[in-house]
N, C-alpha and C positions, 0 to 999 in steps of 0.2 A: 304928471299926466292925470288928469280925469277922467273920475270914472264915469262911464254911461250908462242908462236904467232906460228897461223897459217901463212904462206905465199904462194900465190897463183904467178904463174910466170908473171902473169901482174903484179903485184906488191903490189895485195892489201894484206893488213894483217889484222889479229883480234887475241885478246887473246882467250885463249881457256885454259881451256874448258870455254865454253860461249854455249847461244844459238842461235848465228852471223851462218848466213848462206851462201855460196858463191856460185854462179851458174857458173861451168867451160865452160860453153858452150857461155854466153854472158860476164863472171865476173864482172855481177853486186854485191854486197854485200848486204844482206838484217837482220833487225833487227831480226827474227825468221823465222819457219816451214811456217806461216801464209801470208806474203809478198811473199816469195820465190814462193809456190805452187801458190799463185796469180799470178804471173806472167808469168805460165805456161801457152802456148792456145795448142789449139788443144788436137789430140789422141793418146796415145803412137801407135808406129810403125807405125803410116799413116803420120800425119801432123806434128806431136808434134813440138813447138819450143817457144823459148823465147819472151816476147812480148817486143815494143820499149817501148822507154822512155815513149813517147807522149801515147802510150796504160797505161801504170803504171800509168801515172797520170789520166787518164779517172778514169781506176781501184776504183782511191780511193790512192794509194799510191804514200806517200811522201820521200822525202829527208830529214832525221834529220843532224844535223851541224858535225856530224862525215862522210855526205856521202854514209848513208845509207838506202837503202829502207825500210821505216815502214807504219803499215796500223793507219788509225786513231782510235784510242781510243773504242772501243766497239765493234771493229770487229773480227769477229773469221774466222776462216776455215770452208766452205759448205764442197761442193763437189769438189774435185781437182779440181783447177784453178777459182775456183768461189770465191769469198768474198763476206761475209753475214753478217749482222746487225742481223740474227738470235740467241739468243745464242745457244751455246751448249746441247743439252742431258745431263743430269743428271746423271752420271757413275754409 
């Protein structure tokens, strides 16, 4: 069977289906939902935009050896653009 890639026109790729997430706006690539939304600042339709590098590592988030942004080990998703040590609600 073959595998099949996403490809983004900067060049970056990831298999899929995966849960690799890519931001068309800066193309950074990140390990899940939970990095990606981190790296989000601002408010939709007023400020909203990608944070740098140098903000991602404040964040909390790192570079694993594929180059991609992940959050360290026990962190979940708050509130958009927020990264919590909280965990989750209980579904």
């Amino acid at each position: 069977m073959t595998k099949s890639f996403s490809v983004c026109d900067c060049g970056a790729s990831w298999p899929r289906p995966s849960r690799i997430c890519h931001c068309d706006g800066c193309h950074a690539t990140f390990t899940g939902v939970t990095p990606f939304y981190a790296h989000r600042r601002g408010l939709h339709g007023i400020d909203r935009r990608c944070a740098t590098p140098a903000e991602m590592l404040v964040l909390g988030l790192r570079k694993n050896v594929q180059g991609r942004w992940s959050c360290p080990a026990g962190l979940t998703r708050g509130r958009i653009g927020e990264v919590t040590d909280e965990p989750r609600p209980a579904a």
